[in-house]
DRENKEVO-715842 format. One line per 2 residues: number of its first residue (from 0); for each residue x, y, z of N, C-alpha, C, O. Coordinates in steps of 0.2 Angstrom, whole numbers. Layout:
REM residues N
NUM = X Y Z X Y Z X Y Z X Y Z | ...
END
This chain:
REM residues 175
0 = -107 316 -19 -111 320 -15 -114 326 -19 -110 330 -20 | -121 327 -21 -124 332 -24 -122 340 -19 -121 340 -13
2 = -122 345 -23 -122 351 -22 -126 353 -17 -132 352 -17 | -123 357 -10 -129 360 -7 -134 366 -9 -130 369 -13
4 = -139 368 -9 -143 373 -7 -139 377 -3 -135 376 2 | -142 384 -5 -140 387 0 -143 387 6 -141 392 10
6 = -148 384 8 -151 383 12 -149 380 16 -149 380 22 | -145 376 13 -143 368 19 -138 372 19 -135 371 25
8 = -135 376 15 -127 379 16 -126 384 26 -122 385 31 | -134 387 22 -136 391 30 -137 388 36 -134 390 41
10 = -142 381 35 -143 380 41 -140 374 45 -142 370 48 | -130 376 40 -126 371 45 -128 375 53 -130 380 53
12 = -126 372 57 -123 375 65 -119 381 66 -120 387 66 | -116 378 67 -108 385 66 -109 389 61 -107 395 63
14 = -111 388 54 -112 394 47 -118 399 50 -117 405 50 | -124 395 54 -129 399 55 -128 403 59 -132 407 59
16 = -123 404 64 -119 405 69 -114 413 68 -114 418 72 | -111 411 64 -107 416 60 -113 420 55 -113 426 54
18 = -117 417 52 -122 422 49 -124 427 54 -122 433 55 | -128 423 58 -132 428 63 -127 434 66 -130 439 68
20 = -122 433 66 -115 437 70 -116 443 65 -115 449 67 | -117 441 59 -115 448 55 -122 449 53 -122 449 46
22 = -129 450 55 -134 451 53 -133 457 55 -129 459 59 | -140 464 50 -138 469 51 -136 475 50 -137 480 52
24 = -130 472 46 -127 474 41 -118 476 46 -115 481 45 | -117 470 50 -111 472 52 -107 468 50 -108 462 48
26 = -102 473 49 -93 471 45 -87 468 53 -84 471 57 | -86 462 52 -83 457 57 -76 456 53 -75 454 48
28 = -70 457 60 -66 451 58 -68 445 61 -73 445 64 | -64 440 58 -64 433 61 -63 432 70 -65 428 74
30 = -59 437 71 -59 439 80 -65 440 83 -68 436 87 | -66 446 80 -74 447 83 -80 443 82 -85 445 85
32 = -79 438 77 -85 435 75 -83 426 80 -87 422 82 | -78 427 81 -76 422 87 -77 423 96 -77 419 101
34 = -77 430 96 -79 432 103 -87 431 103 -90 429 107 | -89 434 98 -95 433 99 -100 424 100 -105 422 102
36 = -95 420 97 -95 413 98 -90 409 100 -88 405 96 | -88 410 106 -84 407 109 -83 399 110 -79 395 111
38 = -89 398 109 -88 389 109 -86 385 102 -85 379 102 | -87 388 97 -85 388 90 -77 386 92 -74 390 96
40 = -73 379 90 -68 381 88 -63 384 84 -64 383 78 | -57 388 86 -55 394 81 -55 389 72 -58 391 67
42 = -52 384 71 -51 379 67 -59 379 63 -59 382 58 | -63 376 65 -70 376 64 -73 382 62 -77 381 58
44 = -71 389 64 -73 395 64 -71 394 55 -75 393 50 | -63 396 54 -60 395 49 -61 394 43 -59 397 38
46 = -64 389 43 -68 382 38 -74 385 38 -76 385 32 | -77 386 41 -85 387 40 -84 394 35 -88 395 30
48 = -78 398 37 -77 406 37 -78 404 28 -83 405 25 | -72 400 26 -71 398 20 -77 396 16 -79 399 11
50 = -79 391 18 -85 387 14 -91 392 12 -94 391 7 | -94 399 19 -96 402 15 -95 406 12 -100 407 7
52 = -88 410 12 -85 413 7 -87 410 -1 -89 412 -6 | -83 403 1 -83 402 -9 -91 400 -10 -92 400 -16
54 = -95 400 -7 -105 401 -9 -105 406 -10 -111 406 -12 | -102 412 -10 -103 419 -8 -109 420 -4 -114 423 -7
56 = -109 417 2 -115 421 7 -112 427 9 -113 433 10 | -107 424 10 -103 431 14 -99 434 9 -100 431 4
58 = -95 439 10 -88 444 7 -85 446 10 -87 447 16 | -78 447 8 -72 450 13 -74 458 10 -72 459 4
60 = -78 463 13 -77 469 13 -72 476 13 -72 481 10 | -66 471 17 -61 476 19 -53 471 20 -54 465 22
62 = -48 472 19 -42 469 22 -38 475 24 -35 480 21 | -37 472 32 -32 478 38 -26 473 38 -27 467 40
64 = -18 477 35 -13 474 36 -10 475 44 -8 480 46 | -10 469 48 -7 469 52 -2 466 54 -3 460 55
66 = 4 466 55 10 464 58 12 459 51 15 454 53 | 11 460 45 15 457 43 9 451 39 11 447 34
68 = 1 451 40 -3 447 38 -8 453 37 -7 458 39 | -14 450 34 -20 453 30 -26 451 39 -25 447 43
70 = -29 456 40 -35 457 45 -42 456 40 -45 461 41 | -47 451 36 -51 450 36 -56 453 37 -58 450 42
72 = -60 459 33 -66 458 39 -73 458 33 -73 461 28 | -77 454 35 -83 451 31 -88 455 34 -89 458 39
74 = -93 454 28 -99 454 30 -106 451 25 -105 449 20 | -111 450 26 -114 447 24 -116 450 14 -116 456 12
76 = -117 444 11 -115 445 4 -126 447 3 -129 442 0 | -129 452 5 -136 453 9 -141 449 3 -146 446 5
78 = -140 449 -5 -144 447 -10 -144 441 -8 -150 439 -8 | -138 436 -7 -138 430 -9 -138 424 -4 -136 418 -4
80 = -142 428 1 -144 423 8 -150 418 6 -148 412 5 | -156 419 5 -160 416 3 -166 421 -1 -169 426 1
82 = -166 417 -7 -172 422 -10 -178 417 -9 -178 411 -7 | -184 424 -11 -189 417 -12 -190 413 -16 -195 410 -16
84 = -185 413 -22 -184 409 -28 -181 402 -28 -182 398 -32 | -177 403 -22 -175 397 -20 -177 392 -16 -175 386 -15
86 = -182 397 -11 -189 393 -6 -194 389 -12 -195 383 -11 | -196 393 -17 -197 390 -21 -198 385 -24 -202 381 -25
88 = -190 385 -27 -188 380 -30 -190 372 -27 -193 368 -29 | -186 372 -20 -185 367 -15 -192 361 -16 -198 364 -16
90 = -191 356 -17 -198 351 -16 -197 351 -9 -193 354 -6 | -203 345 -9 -207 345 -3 -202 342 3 -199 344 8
92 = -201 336 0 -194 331 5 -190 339 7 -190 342 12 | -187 340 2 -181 347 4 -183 353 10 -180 356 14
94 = -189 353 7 -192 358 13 -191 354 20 -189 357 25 | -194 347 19 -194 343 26 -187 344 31 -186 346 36
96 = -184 341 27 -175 340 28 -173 347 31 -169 347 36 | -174 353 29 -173 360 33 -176 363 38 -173 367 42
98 = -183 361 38 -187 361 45 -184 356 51 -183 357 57 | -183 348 48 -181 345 53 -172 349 56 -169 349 62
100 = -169 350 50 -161 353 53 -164 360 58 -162 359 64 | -166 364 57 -171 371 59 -172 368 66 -169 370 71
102 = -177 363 67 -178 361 73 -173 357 79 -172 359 85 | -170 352 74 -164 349 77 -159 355 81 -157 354 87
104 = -158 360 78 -152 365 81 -157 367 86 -154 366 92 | -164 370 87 -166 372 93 -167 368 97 -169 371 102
106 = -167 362 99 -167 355 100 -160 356 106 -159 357 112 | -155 356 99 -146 355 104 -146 361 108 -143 361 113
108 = -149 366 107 -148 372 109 -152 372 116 -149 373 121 | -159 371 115 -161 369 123 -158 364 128 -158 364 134
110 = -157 359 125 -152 353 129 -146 356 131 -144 355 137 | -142 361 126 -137 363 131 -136 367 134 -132 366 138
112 = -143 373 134 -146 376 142 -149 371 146 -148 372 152 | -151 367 145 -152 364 152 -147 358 156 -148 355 161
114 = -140 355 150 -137 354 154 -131 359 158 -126 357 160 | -133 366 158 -131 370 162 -132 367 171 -136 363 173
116 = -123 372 174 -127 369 180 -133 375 184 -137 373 187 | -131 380 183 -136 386 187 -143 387 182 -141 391 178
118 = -148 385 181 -152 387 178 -159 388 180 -164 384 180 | -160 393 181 -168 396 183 -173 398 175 -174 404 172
120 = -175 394 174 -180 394 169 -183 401 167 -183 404 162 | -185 404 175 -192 410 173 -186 416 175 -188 422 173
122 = -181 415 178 -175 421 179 -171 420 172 -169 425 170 | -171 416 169 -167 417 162 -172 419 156 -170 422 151
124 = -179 417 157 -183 420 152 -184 414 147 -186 415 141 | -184 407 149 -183 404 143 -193 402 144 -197 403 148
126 = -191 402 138 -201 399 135 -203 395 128 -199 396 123 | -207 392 129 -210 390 123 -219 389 121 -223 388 125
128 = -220 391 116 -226 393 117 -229 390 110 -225 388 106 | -234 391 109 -240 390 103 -248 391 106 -253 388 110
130 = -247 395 100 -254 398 99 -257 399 94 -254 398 88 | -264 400 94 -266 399 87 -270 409 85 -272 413 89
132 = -269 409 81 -269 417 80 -274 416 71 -272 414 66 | -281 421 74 -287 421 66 -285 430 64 -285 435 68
134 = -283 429 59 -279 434 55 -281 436 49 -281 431 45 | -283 440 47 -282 442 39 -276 444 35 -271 446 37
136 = -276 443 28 -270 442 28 -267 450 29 -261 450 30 | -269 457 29 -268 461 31 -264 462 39 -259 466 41
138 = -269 457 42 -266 460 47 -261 453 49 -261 452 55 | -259 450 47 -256 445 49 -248 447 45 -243 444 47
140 = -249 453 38 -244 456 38 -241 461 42 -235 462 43 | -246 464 43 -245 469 49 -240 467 55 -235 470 57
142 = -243 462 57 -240 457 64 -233 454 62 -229 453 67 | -232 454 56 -226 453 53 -220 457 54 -215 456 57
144 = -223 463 51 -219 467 52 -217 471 58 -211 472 59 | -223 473 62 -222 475 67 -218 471 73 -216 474 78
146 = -216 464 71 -212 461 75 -202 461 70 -196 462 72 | -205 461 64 -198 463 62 -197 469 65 -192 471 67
148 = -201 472 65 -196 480 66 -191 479 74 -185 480 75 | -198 475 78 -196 475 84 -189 471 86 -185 472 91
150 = -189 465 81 -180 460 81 -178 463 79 -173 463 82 | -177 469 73 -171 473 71 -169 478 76 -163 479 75
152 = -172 482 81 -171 486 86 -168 480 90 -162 481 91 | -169 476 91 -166 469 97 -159 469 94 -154 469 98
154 = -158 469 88 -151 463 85 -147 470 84 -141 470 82 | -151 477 85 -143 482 85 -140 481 90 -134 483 90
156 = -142 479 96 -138 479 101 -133 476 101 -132 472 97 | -126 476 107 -120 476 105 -118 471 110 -122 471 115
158 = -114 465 110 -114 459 115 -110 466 121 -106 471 120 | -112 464 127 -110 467 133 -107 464 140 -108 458 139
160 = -106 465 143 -106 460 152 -115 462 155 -118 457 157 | -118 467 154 -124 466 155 -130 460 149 -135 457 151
162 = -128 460 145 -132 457 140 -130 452 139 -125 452 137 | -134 446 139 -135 439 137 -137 439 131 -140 444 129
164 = -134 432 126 -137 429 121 -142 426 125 -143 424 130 | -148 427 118 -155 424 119 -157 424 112 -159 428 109
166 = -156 417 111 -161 413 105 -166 415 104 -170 413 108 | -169 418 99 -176 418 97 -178 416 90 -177 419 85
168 = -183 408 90 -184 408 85 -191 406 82 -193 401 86 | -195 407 78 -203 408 75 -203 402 69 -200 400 64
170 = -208 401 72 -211 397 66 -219 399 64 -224 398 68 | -220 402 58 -227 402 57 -229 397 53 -226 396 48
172 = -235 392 55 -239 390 50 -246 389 49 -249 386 53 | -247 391 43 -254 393 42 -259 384 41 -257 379 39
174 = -265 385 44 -268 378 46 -274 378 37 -277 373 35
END
């Protein structure tokens, strides 16, 4: 079995899952990184916790002695998530193979919202959309950014009883 990419290492399920948990620069135990994904089993949680670890995407930043064991708490290792050195590298097949795992997961993720049983489509906010957008490249960084700012204000927020998880994910591709 060849070595994964860090890419492919990312966009296992559950690892992407646990990444996203500590986006932003938050320091997680494995408790709270499991509240926040509760259908994650603890066992599976464990292993993935590991498997990033030894890639160094993640680091244990801190350990809290509790009761007799160590308290973990991680956080993202921020350099060695994805450079563009390694978008780079990637041929074309490998690009493909990560686009399709990329879509495949939003794929599972909308089938498992709709095999809910209460769901209201336009009360839940769910959408999909494509548009075609004439840009320069100026302002098409602009629109970059300006949307990054606006998901980084989104993803400080804190899970709550008011506040739903809601997937959001971009594909840009230039024609």
């Amino acid at each position: 079995m060849k070595p994964q990419s860090k890419a492919e290492l990312i966009l296992h399920p559950v690892r992407l899952k646990i990444i996203q948990s500590l986006t932003n620069g938050k320091h997680l135990t494995a408790h709270a990184i499991a509240e926040r994904n509760k259908e994650i089993p603890q066992a599976t949680l464990y292993r993935q916790l590991n498997t990033l670890l030894e890639a160094e995407i993640i680091q244990v930043v801190k350990e809290n002695p509790i009761r007799g064991t160590i308290e973990k708490v991680y956080a993202l290792n921020e350099p060695s998530i994805q450079s563009q050195q390694d978008l780079l590298n990637l041929s074309k097949e490998e690009h493909l193979e990560l686009f399709m795992t990329f879509t495949t997961q939003l794929l599972a993720q909308y089938e498992a919202y709709l095999d809910k049983e209460d769901i209201d489509l336009v009360r839940d906010g769910v959408s999909y959309r494509i548009g075609k957008l004439y840009l320069s490249d100026a302002e098409f960084k602009e629109l970059v950014m300006k949307m990054g700012s606006l998901l980084q204000d989104a993803m400080q927020h804190e899970p709550s009883p008011e506040r739903k998880a809601r997937n959001l994910a971009t594909i840009i591709i230039p024609e």
